[in-house]
C-alpha positions in Angstrom: 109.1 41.3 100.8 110.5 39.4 103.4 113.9 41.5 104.6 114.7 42.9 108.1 117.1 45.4 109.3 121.1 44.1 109.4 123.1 43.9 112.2 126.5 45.6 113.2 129.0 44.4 111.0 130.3 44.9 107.6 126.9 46.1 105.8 127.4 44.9 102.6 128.0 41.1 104.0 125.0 41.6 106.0 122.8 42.0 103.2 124.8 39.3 101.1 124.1 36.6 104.3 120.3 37.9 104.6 119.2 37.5 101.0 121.7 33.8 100.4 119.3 32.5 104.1 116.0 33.6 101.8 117.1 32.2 98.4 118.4 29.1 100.7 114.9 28.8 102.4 113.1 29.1 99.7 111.7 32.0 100.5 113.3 34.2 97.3 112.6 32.2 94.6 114.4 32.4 90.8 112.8 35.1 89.1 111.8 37.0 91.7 112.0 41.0 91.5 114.0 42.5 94.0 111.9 45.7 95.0 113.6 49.0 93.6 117.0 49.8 94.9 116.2 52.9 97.3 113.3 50.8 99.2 115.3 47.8 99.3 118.1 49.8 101.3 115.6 50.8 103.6 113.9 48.2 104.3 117.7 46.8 105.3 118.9 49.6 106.9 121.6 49.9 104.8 123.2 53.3 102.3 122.8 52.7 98.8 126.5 52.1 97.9 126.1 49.0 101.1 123.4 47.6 98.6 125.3 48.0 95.7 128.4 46.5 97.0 126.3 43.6 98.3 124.4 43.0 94.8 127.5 43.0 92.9 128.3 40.4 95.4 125.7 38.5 95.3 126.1 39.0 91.1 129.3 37.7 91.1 128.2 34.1 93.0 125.4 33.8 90.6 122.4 34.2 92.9 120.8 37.4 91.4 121.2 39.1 87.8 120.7 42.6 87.0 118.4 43.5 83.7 118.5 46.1 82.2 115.6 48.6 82.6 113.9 45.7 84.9 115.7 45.7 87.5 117.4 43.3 89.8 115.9 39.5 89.8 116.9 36.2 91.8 118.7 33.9 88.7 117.7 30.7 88.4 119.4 28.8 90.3 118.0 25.4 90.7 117.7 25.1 87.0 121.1 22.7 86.8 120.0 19.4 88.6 119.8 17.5 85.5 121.7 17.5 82.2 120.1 18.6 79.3 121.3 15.3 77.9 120.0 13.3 81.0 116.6 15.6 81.0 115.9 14.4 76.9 116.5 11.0 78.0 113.7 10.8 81.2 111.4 12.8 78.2 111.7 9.6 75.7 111.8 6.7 78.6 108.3 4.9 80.0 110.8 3.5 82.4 111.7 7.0 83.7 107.9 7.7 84.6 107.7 4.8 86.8 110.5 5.6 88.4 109.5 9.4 88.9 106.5 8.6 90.7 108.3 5.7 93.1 111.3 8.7 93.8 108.6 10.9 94.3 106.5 8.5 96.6 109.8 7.8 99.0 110.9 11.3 99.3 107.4 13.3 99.4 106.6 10.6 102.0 108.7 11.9 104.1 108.7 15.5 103.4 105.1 14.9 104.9 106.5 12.8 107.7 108.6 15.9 108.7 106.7 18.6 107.9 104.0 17.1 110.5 106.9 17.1 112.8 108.7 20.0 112.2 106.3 22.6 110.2 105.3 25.6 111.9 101.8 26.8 112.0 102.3 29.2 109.4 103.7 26.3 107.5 100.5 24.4 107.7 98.5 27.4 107.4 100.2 27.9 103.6 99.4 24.1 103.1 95.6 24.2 104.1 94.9 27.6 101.8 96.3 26.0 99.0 94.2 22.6 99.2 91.3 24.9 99.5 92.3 26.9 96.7 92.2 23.3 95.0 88.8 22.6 96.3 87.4 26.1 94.7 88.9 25.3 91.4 87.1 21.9 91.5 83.9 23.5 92.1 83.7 25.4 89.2 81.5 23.9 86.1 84.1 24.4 83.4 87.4 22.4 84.3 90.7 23.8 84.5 93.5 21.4 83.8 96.3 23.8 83.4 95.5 25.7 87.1 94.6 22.5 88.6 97.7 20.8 87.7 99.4 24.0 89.0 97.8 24.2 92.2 98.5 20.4 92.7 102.4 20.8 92.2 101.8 24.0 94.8 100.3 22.2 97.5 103.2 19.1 97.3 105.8 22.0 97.1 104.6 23.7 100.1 104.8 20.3 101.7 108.3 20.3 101.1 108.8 23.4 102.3 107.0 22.7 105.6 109.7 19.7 106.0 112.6 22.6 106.2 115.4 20.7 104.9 117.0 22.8 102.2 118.7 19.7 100.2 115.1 18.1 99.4 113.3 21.4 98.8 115.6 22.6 96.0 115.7 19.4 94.7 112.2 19.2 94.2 111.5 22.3 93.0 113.6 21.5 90.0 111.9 18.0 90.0 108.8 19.8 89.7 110.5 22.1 87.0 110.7 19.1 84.5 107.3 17.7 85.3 105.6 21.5 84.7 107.3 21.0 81.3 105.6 17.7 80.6 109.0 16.0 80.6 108.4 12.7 82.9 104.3 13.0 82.0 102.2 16.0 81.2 100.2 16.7 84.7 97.2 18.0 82.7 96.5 14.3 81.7 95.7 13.5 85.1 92.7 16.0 85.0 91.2 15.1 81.9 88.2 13.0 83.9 86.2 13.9 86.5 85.8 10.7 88.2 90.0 11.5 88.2 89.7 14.6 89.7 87.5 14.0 92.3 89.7 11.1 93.7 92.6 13.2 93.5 91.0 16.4 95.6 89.9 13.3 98.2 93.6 12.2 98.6 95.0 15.6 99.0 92.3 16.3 101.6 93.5 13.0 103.3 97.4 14.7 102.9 96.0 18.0 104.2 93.8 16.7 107.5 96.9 14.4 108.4 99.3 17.2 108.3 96.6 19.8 110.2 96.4 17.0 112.9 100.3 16.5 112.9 99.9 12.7 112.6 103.4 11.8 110.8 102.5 8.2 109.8 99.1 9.2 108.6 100.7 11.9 106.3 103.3 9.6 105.0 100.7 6.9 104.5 98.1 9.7 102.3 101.0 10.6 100.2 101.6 6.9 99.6 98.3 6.2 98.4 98.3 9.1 96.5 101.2 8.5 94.6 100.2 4.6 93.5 97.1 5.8 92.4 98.9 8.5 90.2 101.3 5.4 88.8 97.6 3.4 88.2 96.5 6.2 86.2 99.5 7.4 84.2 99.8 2.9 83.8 95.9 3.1 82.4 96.2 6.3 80.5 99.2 4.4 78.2 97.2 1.4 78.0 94.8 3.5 76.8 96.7 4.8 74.3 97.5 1.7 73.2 94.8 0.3 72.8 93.5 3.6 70.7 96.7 3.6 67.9 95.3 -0.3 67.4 91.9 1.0 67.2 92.7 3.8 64.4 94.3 1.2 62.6 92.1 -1.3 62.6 89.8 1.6 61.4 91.9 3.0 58.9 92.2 -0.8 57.4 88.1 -0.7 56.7 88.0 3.0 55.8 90.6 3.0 53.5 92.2 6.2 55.1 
């Protein structure tokens, strides 16, 4: 886990700052274990009642929750962005899809924008193993539309996270929340054909090589693309759709059923 030892000062606050900068960054995410109490104190340097004091802390602002028998976890904390009201509203709205992917379009443009900038090495780093986790899931004969989805919402994550601003990254992550739970459009759809997939590992390999060649305009411009050819296909697959309910009518009307 990523902790270092505290500084001189009050121990308790210095283990309170240390863990709010790693649920800040990004770095402790909700539901996250903290390890066990004793290694946790020495990985910080600090006596066990320190730790205490600071979890209780930490408790009290809502950032971590204690289980019982489990152990201390990081709460979910992003979870509030949207209103359940406003959440079952985007779930029974076309409009809201549409509007999704343009939000999405504008702001993970320039995530990429920055993260070309401003990402670290290691930042890139995180980005190329995930795309070519994607390409190795690809390669398999038997499609995967659950992990690929997954792995698709992990590579534009780790995006944001390369763009280090801490507004947009928390924001997306629980953007990313509702369209895990199929509540703008259910990701696995995308995945359904191959001629799909393969044009979808082609874009994120043209996100990926801008980003590894730290060309801001070329990132923002691969995400672009991406994201209109996501709002072509979602458009098609409701066409689709469409045009099938008229079809099973249509066939229900000479069947009888």
């Amino acid at each position: 886990m990523p902790f270092k030892p505290i500084q001189p000062e009050k121990l308790s606050h210095g283990v309170v700052r240390q863990i709010e900068e790693l649920v800040l960054r990004g770095i402790l995410r909700p539901g996250d274990r903290l390890p066990p109490e004793r290694e946790l104190a020495e990985r910080l340097g600090v006596s066990r009642p320190s730790l205490r004091e600071a979890l209780a802390e930490l408790q009290t602002r809502g950032l971590v929750e204690t289980r019982a028998g489990a152990g201390v976890y990081v709460s979910n904390v992003i979870g509030s962005a949207f209103s359940p009201a406003l959440v079952r509203l985007f779930a029974t709205h076309e409009e809201a899809v549409s509007d999704m992917v343009a939000f999405r379009r504008d702001i993970e443009g320039l995530a990429a924008e920055r993260a070309a900038k401003l990402g670290s090495d290691s930042d890139l780093a995180v980005i190329g193993a995930v795309f070519a986790r994607m390409e190795a899931a690809q390669s398999k004969p038997t499609a995967d539309a659950e992990a690929e989805a997954a792995l698709d919402a992990e590579f534009h994550l780790a995006i944001v996270e390369a763009s280090h601003n801490v507004v947009m990254l928390h924001m997306m992550r629980s953007i990313y929340d509702l369209l895990r739970e199929g509540v703008f459009y259910n990701r696995q759809v995308m995945f359904r054909q191959r001629i799909t997939r393969a044009s979808v590992l082609e874009q994120h390999r043209a996100i990926n090589e801008a980003l590894q060649a730290r060309d801001p305009a070329a990132a923002r411009a691969a995400v672009a693309a991406h994201l209109d050819y996501v709002q072509g296909a979602l458009s098609d697959q409701r066409q689709a759709d469409r045009h099938e309910e008229i079809a099973r009518r249509r066939l229900s009307r000479e069947t009888g059923r």
